[in-house]
Structures are given as C-alpha cells and as structure tokens.
C-alpha positions as CSV (number, residue, x, y, z in Angstrom):
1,X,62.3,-12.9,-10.6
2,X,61.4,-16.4,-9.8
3,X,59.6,-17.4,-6.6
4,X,60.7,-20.7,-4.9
5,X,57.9,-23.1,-4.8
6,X,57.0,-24.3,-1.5
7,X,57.2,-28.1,-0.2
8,X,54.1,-29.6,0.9
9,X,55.3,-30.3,4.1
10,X,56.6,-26.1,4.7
11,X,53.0,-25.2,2.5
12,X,51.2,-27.2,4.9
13,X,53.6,-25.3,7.6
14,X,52.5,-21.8,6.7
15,X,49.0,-22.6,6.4
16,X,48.6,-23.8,10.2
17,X,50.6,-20.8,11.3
18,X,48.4,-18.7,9.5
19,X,45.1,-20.6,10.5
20,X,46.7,-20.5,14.7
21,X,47.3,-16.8,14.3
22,X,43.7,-15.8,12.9
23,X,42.3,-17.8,15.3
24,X,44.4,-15.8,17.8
25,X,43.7,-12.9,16.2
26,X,39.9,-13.5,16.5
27,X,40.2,-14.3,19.9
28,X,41.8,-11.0,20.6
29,X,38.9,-8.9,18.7
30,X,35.9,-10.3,19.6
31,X,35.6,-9.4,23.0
32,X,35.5,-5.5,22.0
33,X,33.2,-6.6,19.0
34,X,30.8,-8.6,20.9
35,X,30.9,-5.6,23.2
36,X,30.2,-2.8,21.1
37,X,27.5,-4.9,18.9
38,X,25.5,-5.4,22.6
39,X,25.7,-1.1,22.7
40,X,23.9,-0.9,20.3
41,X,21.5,-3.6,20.0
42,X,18.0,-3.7,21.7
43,X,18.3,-4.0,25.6
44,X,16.4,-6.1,26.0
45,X,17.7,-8.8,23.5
46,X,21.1,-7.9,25.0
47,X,19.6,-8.7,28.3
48,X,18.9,-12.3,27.4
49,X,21.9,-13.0,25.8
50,X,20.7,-13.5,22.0
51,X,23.6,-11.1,20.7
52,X,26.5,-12.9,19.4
53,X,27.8,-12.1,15.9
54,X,25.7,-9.5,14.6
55,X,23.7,-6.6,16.3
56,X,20.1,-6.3,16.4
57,X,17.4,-3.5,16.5
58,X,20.1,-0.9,16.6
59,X,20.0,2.5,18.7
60,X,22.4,4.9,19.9
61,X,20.4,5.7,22.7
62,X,22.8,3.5,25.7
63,X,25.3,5.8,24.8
64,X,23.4,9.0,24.7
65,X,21.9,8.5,28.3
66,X,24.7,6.7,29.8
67,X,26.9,9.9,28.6
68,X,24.0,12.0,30.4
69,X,25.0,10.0,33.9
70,X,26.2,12.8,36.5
71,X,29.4,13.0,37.2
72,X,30.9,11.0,34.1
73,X,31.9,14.0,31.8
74,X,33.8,15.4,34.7
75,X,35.1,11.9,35.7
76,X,36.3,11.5,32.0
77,X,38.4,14.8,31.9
78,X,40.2,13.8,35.4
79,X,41.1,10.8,33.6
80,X,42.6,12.6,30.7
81,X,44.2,14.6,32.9
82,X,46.2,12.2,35.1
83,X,47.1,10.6,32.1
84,X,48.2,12.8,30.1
85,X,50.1,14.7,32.8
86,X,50.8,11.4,34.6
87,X,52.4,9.7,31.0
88,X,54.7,12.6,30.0
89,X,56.0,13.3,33.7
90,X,56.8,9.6,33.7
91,X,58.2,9.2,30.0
92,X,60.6,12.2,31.0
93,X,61.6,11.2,34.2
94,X,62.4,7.3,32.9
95,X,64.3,9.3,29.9
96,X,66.3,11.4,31.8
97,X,67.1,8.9,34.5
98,X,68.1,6.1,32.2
99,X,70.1,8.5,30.2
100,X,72.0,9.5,33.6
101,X,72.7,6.0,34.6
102,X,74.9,4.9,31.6
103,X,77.2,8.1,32.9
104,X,80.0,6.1,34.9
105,X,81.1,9.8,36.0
106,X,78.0,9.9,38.0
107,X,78.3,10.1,41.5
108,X,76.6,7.1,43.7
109,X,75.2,5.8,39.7
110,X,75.4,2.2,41.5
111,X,73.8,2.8,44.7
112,X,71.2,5.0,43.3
113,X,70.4,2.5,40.4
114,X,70.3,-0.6,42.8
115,X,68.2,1.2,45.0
116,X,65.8,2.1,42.3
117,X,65.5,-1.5,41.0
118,X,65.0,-2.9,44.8
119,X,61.7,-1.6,44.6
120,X,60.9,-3.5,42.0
121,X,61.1,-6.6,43.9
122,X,60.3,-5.7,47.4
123,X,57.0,-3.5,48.5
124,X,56.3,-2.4,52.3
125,X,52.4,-2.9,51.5
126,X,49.4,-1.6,51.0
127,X,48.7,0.0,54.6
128,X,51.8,1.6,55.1
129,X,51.5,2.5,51.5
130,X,48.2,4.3,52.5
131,X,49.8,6.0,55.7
132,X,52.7,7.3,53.8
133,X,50.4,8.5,50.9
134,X,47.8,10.5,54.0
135,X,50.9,11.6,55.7
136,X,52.4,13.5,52.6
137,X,48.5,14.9,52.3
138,X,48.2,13.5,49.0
139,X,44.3,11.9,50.1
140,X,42.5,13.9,47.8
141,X,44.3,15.2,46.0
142,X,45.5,15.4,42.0
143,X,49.1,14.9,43.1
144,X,48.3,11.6,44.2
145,X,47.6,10.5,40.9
146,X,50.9,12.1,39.1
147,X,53.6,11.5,41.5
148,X,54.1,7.8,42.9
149,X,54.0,6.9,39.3
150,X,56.8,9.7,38.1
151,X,59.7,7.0,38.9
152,X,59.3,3.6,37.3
153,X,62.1,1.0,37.3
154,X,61.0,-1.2,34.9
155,X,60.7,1.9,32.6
156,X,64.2,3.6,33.6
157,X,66.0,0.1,32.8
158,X,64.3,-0.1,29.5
159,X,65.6,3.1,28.6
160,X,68.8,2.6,30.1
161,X,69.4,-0.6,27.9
162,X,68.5,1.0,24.9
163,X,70.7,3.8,25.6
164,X,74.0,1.6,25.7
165,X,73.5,0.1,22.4
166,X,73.6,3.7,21.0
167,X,77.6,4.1,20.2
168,X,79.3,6.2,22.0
169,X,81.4,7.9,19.8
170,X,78.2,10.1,18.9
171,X,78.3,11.5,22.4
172,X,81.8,12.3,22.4
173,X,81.6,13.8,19.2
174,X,79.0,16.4,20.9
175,X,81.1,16.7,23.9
176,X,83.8,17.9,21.5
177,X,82.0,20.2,20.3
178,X,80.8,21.7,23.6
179,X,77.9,20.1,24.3
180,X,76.4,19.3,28.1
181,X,74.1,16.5,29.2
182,X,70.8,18.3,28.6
183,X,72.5,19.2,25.4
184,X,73.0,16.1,24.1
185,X,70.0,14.6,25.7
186,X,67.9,16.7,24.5
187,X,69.6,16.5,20.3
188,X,71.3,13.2,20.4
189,X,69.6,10.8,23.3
190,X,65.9,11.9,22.8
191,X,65.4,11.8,19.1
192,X,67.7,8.2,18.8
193,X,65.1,6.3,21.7
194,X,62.2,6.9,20.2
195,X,61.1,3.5,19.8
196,X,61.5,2.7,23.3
197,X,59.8,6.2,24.6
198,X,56.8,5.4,22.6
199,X,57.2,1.7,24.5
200,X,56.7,3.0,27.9
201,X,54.6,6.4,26.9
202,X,52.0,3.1,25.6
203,X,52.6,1.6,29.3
204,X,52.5,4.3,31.1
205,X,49.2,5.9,29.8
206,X,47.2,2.3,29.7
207,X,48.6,2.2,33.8
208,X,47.0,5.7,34.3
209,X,43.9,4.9,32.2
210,X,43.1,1.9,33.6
211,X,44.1,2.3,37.4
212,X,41.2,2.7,40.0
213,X,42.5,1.9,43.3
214,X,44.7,4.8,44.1
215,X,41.2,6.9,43.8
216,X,39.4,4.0,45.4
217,X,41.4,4.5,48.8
218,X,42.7,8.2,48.6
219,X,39.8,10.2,47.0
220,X,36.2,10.3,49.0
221,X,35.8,14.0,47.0
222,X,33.6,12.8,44.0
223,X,35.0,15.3,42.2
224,X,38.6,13.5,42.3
225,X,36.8,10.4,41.0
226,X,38.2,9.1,37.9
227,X,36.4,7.3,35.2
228,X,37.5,4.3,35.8
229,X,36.5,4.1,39.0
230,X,32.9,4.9,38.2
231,X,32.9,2.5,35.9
232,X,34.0,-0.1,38.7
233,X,31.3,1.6,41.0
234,X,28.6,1.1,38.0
235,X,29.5,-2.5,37.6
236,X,28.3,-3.1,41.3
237,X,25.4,-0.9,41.1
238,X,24.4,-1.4,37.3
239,X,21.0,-2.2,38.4
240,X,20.1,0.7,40.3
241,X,21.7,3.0,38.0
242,X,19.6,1.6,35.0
243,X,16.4,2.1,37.0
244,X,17.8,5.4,37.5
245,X,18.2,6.0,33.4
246,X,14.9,4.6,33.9
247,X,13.1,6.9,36.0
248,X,14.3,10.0,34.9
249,X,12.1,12.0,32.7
250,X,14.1,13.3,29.9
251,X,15.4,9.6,29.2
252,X,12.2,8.0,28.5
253,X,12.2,5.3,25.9
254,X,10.4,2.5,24.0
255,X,10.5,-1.1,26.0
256,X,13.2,-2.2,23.9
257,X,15.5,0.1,24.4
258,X,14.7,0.6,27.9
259,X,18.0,0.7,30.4
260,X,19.6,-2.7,31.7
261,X,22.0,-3.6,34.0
262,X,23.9,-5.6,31.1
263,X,23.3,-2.3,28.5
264,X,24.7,0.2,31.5
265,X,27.8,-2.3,32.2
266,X,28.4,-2.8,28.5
267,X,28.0,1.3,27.4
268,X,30.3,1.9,30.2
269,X,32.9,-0.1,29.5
270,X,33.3,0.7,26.1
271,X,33.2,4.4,26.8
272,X,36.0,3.7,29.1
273,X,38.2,1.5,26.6
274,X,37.4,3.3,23.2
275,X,40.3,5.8,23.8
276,X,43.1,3.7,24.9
277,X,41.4,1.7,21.4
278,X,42.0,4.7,19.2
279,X,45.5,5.8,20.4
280,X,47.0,2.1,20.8
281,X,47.6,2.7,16.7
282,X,49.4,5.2,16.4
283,X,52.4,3.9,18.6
284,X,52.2,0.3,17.7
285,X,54.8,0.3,15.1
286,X,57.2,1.5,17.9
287,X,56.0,-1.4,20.3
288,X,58.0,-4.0,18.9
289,X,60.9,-2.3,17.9
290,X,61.3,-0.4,21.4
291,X,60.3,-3.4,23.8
292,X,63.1,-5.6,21.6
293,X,65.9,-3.6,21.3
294,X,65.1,-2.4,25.2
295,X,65.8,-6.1,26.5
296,X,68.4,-7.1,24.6
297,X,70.9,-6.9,27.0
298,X,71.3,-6.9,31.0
C-alpha cells in the first residue's frame, strides 16, 4: 500500500498543528509537574522559588508529615465517602430519570422535565439556599453532602439525548417479549449508554471531590470536614501549620527539609488532586464519545 505524499503547504499544516497541540499539551501538564517536583525537593529551595524543571535535594519527608496532620486521614475518607456515594446516587438517578423522560406515556413528562431544566437557569440564592438546607436539618450532617446533588439537569438531559438516538425498535422488541421499564432499563438502556454514564460518573465525582463550600457553611463538626476543605483552611493558615510540623517532636528534621508554608500548600494539594489524577484514565476513552453523542441533538 502506497502512502500519499504530502504537499508542502498540508506538511507545513500538520506540523503547526502538531507543534500548537504539544505546546497545549505542555501547558496542561506542567502545573501538576512543577507541583509534584516542589514535593519533593528541598523546602527551602522550594521556598525561594529555584524549582522549575527538575527537582532538587529530594525527600519524601512533606508527604510523610503532612500525612501525619490531625484530622486529614479522617477528612480523606469523608471525601471518598461523599463521592463515591454522592457519584453513583447521582449517575443512577440521571439514568433513570433520563430514561423516563423519552417515555411519552408518562404522566406530566413535560411539566416535570421543564421544571427540572428551570433550575438550571434560575437559583433562589445562597441564603435561602442555607435556610432551606438548616431547615431540612441537613447542617451537619452526611446527607447534606449526598442529596442536593442526587438530581442534576445538566446530567438527566445528557442522558436523555443519548437515549433517543438509541432506535426504538430494540425496546419494543423487549416489550414484546414481556419486558417492563426496569427490565429493559436495566438489560437494554444501561449497558447501551455507557459512554455517556461514564461522562457524568467523571463529572459528578470531580464536583464531589473538589467541592468545599457546602462543608464550609453547613458543617462546624470537624469531623464532617472534608478534605478539601482542609486543604482550603491550610492554604490560609499554611504558615502556622508548618511551624506546627515544625514544633512537634516526632517531625524533626534537617534545615533543608524543614516545613514551609509553600512545602505544606504544595504537599497538600497534590494529596488532594492525585486521586481524581489516577481515576481520570480509566474513563477518558468514554469522555469523548459520551459528551458527543450526548449533545447531538436538542
């Protein structure tokens, strides 16, 4: 098989498409490299800003005593918790719901759809937000986190969409055949959208991962706090919290790889990110694919 040389001019093409793109690329990558490498460089090099492209004096020791902070083990596995629960109670509820509104036997499927969507658009705010939220006694409280995120429009119209370009004829064939709407929900619906349930599961557990406010307002029970949010508290009080790491006995350590503000921020927030890092992979090759296909149509 022969392969077409190309023109100059579409060579030339390519190559700048190619060059914008790894440049791009880069850009994207080197954030969370120029953040790890300052982990586990000396502090005090960190500090001053000499870490740029490659680490220097390297130690695990930021991660070891940051991962020794009270309260961050337990803040990690309320994180998991929210989104793990949080992302599945979401991914089925969008799922279901989008499934149900391509049914034009469904009663009200108009007014309950349209008043999904609305919300979308139009919000009441963030103090009457708060009082609903304290009035339903979800101030701490894990509910708070799982809940007022189960129902997402944005989500339920992705699925929906998807849904309609499935052809019909395969749900009639099940109906035939005796099947119900968990039936073929469950055989037909589930297994055929799972490009675009691997979409939002991706959004849905980054939302729950990263949020911090919803604990920043409702939760004044440290043991509600998430991970996030201490990472948002550490942030602010990076400096006291290094002199902290400092001052405690079991941390002690040569001058430098003594505890900065810039080593606590850094550790921190690549503890924080690392996860959403590792599973991002595995449901990339759905991302495309799903988010495509999802907004094809209206």
């Amino acid at each position: 098989m022969r392969i077409a040389k190309l023109k100059p001019g579409d060579a030339l093409f390519q190559a700048v498409i190619y060059l914008l793109f790894g440049v791009f690329t880069l850009s994207c990558i080197y954030p969370f490299y120029y953040l790890f490498i300052n982990t586990i460089s000396s502090n005090d090099l960190s500090a001053a800003g000499d870490i740029r492209f490659y680490p220097r004096g390297i130690h695990l020791d930021n991660y070891t005593k940051v991962l020794k902070i009270s309260g961050l083990s337990h803040a990690a596995l309320v994180s998991v918790y929210r989104t793990v629960v949080g992302t599945f109670l979401t991914v089925g509820a969008s799922a279901f719901l989008g499934y149900l509104f391509t049914k034009r036997e469904m009663w009200g499927r108009q007014i309950w759809y349209r008043s999904i969507v609305v919300t979308m658009y139009f919000s009441a705010g963030l103090i009457p937000w708060y009082i609903t939220m304290h009035n339903l006694h979800l101030t701490n409280n894990y509910l708070a986190y799982i809940l007022p995120s189960i129902i997402t429009p944005f989500n339920i119209i992705l699925v929906k969409t998807y849904v309609e370009a499935i052809p019909s004829s395969l749900e009639e064939s099940a109906s035939m055949d005796g099947a119900g709407y968990l039936r073929i929900f469950r055989s037909i619906i589930v297994p055929l959208t799972t490009p675009i349930l691997a979409t939002i599961t991706i959004f849905s557990a980054v939302n729950q991962w990263n949020s911090f406010i919803d604990t920043a307002f409702l939760m004044t029970d440290t043991k509600y706090y998430t991970l996030q949010f201490l990472l948002w508290r550490y942030l602010n009080e990076s400096s006291s919290l290094a002199a902290l790491i400092r001052s405690s006995p079991d941390m002690a350590a040569s001058v430098q790889n003594m505890q900065t503000p810039t080593s606590v921020r850094m550790t921190v927030t690549m503890i924080v990110v690392l996860p959403i890092l590792i599973v991002y992979p595995f449901f990339q090759r759905f991302f495309v694919k799903g988010i495509m296909i999802g907004a094809v149509k209206g």
